[in-house]
C-alpha positions in Angstrom: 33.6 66.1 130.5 34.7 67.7 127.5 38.6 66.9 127.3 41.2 68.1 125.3 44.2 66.7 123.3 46.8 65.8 126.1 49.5 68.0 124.5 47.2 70.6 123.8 48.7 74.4 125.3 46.7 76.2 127.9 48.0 80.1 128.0 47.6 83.2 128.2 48.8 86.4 126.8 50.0 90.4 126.5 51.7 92.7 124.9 54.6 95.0 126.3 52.7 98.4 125.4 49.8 97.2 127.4 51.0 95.7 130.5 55.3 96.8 130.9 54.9 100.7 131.5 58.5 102.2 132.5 58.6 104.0 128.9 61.4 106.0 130.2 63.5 103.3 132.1 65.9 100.8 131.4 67.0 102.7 128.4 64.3 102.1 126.6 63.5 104.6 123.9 60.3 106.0 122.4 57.1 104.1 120.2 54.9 105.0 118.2 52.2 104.5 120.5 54.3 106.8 122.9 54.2 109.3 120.2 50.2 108.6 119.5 49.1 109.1 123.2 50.8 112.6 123.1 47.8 113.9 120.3 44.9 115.4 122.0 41.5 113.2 121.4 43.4 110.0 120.3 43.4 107.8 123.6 40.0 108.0 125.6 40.3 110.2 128.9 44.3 111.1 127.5 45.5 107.6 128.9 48.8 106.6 128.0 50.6 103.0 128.5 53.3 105.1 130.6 52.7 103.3 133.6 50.4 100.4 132.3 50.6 97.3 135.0 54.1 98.1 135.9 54.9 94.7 134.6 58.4 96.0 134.3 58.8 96.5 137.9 56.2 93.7 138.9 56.9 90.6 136.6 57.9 88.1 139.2 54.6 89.1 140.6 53.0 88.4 137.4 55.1 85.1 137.1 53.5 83.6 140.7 50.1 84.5 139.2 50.5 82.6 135.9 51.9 79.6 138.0 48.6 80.2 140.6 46.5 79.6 137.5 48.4 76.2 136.2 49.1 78.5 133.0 51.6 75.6 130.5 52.5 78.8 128.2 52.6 82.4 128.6 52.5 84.9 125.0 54.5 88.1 125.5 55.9 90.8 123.4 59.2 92.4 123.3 59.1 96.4 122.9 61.2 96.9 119.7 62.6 100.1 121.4 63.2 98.5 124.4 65.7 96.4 122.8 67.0 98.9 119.9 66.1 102.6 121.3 66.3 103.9 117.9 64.8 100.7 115.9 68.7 100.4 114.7 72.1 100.2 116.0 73.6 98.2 118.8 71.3 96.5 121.0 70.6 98.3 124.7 72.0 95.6 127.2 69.4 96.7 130.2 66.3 95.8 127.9 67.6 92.1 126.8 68.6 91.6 130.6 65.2 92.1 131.4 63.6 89.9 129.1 66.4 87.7 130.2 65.1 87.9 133.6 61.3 87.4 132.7 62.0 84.2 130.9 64.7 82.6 133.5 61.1 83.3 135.6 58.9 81.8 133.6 61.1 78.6 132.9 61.6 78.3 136.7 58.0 78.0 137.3 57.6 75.7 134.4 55.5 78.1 132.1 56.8 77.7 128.4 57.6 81.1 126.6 55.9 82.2 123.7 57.4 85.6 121.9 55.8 88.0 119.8 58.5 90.3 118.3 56.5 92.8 117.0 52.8 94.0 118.6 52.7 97.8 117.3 54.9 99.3 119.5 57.4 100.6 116.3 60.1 102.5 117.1 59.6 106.3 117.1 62.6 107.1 115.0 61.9 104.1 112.2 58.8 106.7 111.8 59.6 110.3 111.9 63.2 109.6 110.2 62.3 106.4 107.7 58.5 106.4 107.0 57.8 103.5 109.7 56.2 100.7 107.8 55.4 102.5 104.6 59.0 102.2 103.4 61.0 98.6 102.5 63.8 99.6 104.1 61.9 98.4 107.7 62.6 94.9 106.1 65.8 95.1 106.8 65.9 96.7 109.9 63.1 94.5 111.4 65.3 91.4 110.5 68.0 92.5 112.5 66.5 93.5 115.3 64.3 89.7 115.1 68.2 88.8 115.0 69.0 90.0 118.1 66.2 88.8 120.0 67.0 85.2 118.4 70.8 85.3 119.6 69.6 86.8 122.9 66.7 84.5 124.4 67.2 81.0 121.1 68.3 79.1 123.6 65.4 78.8 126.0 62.6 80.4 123.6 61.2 77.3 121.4 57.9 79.4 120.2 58.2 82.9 118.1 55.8 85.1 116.7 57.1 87.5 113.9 53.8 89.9 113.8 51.0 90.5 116.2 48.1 91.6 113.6 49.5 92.7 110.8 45.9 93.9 109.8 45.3 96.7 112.9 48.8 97.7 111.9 47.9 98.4 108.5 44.2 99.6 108.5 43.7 101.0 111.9 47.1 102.6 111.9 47.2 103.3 108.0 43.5 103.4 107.1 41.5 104.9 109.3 44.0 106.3 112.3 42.8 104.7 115.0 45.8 103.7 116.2 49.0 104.8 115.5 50.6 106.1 114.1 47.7 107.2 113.0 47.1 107.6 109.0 44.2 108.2 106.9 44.2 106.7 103.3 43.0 104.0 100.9 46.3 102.8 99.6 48.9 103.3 102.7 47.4 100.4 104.0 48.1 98.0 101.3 52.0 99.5 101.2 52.0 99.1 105.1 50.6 95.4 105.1 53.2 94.6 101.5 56.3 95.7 103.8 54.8 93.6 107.3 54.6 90.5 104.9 58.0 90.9 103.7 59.6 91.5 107.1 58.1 88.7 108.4 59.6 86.2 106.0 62.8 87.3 106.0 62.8 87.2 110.0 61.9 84.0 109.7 64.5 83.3 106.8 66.9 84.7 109.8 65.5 82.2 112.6 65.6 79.1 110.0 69.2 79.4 109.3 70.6 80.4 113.3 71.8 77.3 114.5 69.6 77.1 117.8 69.4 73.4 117.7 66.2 73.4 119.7 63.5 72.8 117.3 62.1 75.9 117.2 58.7 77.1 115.9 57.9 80.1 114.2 54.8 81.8 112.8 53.0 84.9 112.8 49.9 85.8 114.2 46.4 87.2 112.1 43.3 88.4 113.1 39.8 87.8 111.7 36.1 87.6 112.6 34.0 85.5 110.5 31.4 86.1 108.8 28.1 84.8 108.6 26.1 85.2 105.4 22.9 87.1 105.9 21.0 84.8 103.7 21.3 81.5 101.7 21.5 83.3 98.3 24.7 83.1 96.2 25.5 87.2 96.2 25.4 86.7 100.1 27.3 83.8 100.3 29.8 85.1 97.7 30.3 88.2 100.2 30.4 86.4 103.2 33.6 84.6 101.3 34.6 88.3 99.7 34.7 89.6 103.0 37.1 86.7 104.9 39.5 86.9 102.1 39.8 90.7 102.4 40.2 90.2 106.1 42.5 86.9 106.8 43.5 85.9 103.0 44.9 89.4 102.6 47.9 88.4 105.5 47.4 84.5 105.3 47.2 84.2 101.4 51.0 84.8 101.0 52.4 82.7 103.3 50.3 79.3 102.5 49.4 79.8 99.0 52.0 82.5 97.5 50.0 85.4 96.6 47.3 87.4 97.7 43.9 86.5 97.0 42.7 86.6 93.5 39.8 89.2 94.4 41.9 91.9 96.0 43.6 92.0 93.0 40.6 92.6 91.0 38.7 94.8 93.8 42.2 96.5 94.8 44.2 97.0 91.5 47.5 98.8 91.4 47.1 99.8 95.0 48.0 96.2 95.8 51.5 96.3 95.3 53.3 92.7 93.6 55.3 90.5 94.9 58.6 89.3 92.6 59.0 86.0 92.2 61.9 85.6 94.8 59.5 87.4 97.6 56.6 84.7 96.7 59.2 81.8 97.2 59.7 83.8 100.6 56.6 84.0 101.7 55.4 80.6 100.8 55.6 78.2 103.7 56.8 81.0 105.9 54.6 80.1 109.6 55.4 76.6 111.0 51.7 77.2 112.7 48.5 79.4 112.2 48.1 81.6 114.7 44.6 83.4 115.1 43.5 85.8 117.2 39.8 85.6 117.5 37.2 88.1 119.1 34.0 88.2 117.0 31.6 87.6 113.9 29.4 89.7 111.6 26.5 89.3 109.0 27.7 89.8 105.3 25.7 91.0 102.4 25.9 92.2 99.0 25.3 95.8 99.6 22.4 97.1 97.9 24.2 100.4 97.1 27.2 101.9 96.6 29.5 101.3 100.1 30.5 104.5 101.3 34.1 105.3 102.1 34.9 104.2 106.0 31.3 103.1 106.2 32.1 99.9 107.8 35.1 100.5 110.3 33.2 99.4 113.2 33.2 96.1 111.2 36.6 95.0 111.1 35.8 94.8 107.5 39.1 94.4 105.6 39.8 97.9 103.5 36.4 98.8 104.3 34.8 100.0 101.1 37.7 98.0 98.3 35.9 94.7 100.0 32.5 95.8 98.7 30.3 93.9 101.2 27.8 95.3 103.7 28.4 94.2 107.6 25.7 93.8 110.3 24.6 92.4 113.6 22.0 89.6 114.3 19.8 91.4 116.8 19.5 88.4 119.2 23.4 88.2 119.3 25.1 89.7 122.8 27.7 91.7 123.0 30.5 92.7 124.6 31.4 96.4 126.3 33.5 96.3 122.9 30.6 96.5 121.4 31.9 93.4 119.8 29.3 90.1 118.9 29.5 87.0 121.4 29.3 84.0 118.9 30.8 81.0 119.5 29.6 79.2 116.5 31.5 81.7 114.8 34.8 80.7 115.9 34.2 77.0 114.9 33.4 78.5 111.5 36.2 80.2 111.2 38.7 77.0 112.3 37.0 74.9 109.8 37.6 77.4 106.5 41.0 78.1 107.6 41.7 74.1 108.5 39.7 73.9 104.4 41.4 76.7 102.8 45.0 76.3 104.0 45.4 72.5 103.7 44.9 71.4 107.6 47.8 73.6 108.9 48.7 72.8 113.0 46.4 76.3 114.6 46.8 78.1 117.5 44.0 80.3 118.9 46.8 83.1 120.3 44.2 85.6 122.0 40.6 84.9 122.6 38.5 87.2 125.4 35.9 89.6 125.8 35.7 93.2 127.7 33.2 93.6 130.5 31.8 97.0 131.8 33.4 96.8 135.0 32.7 100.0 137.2 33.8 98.3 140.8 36.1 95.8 142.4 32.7 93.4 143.2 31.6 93.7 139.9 35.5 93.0 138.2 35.6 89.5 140.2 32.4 88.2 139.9 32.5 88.2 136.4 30.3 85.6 135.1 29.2 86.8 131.7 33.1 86.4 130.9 33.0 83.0 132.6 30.2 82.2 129.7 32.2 83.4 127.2 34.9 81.6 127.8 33.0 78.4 128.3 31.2 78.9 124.5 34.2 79.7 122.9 36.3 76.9 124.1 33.3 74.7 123.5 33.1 75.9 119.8 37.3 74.9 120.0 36.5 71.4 121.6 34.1 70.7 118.7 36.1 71.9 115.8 38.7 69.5 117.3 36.2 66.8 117.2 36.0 67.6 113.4 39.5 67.0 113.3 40.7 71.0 112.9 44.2 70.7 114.5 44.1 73.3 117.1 46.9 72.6 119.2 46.7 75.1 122.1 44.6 78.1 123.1 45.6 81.2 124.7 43.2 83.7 126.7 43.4 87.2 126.3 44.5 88.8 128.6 46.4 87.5 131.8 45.5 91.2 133.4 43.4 94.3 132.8 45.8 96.7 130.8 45.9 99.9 128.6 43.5 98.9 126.0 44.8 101.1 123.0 42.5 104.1 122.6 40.7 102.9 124.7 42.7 103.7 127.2 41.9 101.8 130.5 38.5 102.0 130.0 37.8 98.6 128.7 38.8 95.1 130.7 40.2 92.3 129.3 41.7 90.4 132.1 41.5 87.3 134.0 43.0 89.5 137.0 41.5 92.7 138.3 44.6 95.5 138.3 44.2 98.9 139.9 46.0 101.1 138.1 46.5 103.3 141.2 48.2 101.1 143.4 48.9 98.4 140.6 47.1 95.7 142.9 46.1 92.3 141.3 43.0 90.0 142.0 41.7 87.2 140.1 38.9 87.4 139.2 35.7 84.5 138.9 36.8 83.6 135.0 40.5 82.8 135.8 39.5 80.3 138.6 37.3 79.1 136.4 40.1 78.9 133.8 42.3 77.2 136.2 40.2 74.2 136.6 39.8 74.0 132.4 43.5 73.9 132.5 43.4 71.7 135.4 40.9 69.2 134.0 42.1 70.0 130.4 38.9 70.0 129.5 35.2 70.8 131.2 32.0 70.4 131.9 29.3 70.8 129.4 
């Protein structure tokens, strides 16, 4: 039996886009990602998140299924406009009752709540009236809004996340318009990702000095796939490196060392804006916790040519061709209907340079899945290639523990089968089958085998 740390976290998470639906209810007002969904060829098949899960209407529901699974925590966002329509302004009293309500739930049934504030869902106004994330004054405004949510749900909420992926905010919705609000250019993302920074530390400048007296944690969560050198030789190796500071340094640099990364500022140069003096003191030691979201890994190379703009955006790359490495697949490697690479050892990797780089900080793994093609109901719940995911990735997290990496908790991604970004609902995620016509939920073969993990705390080889 492979068991875990007694007071490790067993969860699971969402976001509000993906699941809540009820755009137009409650008084919420409208997101970018509202906004986004609206632009012919954007979202596969024209899906929206307008109706989602209808966790809005369903969250009790959703509650009784979290406590069905044994789940200890459960990771949420809150929909910026669902608490401040406009992104500014007095706070709409029907969006923090609800919140209100889904935590009161959650407590009742023993499952600890974990907040994200902010997982892409910007206000539309903060960007058609104020430039969204490409102008400071979102620093500001992000701080009060994080104030808000403080006052409003402190006193029960002991675990906050500032940012959900500060990098897809930047390069898929700055870089290469993936998401929204959907941007094309090689410096926007480095002006996007400069402001995110910034607004997280002064919301957690904010939380450190409420008096909540409930020893509260705060962090923010970043995204990264390792990489894998293709071969032994130093230009490979040096890339590999390259490529994982471009990627997680970029975000993580700042807030555990200072600065950014030494490289981007050589790669990058005045594109990469500066931080004063005051804003490094800011940044510095501003995550009580690493949170990582963690999906995937990739070959890196010194590229034996020039790397052509946008070349490696199916790589997760960094700012794809500023990083100057060349990404690829080992052949024998499976994959996932993301078209993403299943590789355990990859994740233990990737806990052991960020427990070596950042001075052995406390880590939680704050989304960790895979999509499955999933064309009918028998096929959703028998879903045994996701069972084997699971079981290699959590094995790669029991082993890095053994190395003594302090990862404190893990949380699967996702509780249910959502709107999955452009995407639309054509890509599953969940541990519970939804269908999106009648909003039914069934669990499906990896979230009873997840039960008995969190059961067990721990599993069987």
């Amino acid at each position: 039996m492979k068991n875990f740390p007694a007071d490790f976290v067993w969860g699971s998470a969402t976001s509000s886009y993906q699941i809540e639906g009820a755009v137009d209810e409650g008084g919420r007002g409208r997101s970018i990602w509202d906004l986004f969904c609206e632009q012919p060829g954007k979202v596969l098949n024209g899906d929206s998140g307008s109706s989602a899960c209808n966790h809005y209407h369903l969250f009790d529901q959703d509650v009784k299924l979290m406590a069905e699974l044994g789940l200890k925590a459960y990771r949420f966002s809150i929909a910026w406009p669902r608490i401040q329509p406009s992104g500014e302004g007095e706070p709409n009293l029907a969006g923090i009752s609800f919140y209100n309500k889904l935590i009161d739930c959650l407590i009742e049934h023993e499952i600890e709540p974990w907040i994200t504030l902010y997982h892409w869902d910007l206000p539309e106004e903060l960007y058609l009236h104020h430039q969204g994330w490409l102008n400071s004054s979102i620093i500001e405004k992000f701080g009060e809004y994080a104030r808000i949510c403080f006052e409003s749900f402190g006193d029960r909420v002991k675990h906050w996340i500032t940012l959900n992926e500060p990098w897809c905010s930047a390069v898929l919705g700055y870089g290469n318009g993936h998401h929204a609000p959907g941007h094309v250019s090689n410096s926007e993302p480095y002006i996007s990702a400069h402001n995110l920074l910034l607004s997280h530390a002064h919301a957690v400048e904010i939380y450190r000095n409420l008096s909540l007296n409930n020893d509260g944690l705060i962090g923010i969560t970043n995204n990264c796939d390792f990489r894998f050198p293709l071969s032994q030789n130093d230009e490979d190796i040096n890339a590999a490196e390259r490529s994982l500071e471009f990627f997680l340094g970029w975000f993580a640099d700042p807030i555990w060392k200072g600065d950014y990364p030494q490289i981007m500022k050589k790669l990058v140069g005045i594109r990469l804006p500066e931080f004063t003096e005051d804003e490094k003191k800011l940044l510095l030691g501003s995550s009580d916790f690493f949170g990582l979201n963690h999906y995937s890994s990739m070959l890196a190379s010194e590229p034996k040519e020039e790397i052509k703009p946008q070349e490696n955006i199916a790589g997760n790359g960094g700012m794809f061709e500023d990083q100057m490495v060349h990404l690829s697949d080992d052949p024998s490697w499976k994959k996932t209907h993301m078209e993403w690479n299943v590789v355990p050892e990859g994740c233990k990797e990737l806990l052991r340079w960020i427990h070596k780089r950042y001075n052995e900080p406390t880590i939680y793994i704050t989304e960790n899945g895979c999509a499955q093609d999933e064309p009918t109901l028998e096929v959703a719940l028998n879903d045994e290639e996701r069972v084997q995911f699971f079981k290699g990735y959590i094995h790669a997290c029991y082993e890095a523990i053994q190395e003594n990496v302090n990862l404190k908790g893990y949380f699967a991604w996702s509780l249910m089968d959502n709107f999955e970004w452009a995407w639309g609902y054509d890509r599953r995620f969940g541990l519970c089958r939804v269908n999106f016509n009648t909003y039914e939920r069934s669990l499906k073969k990896s979230a009873l085998w997840y039960k008995n993990v969190i059961k067990e705390n721990g599993f069987k080889a």
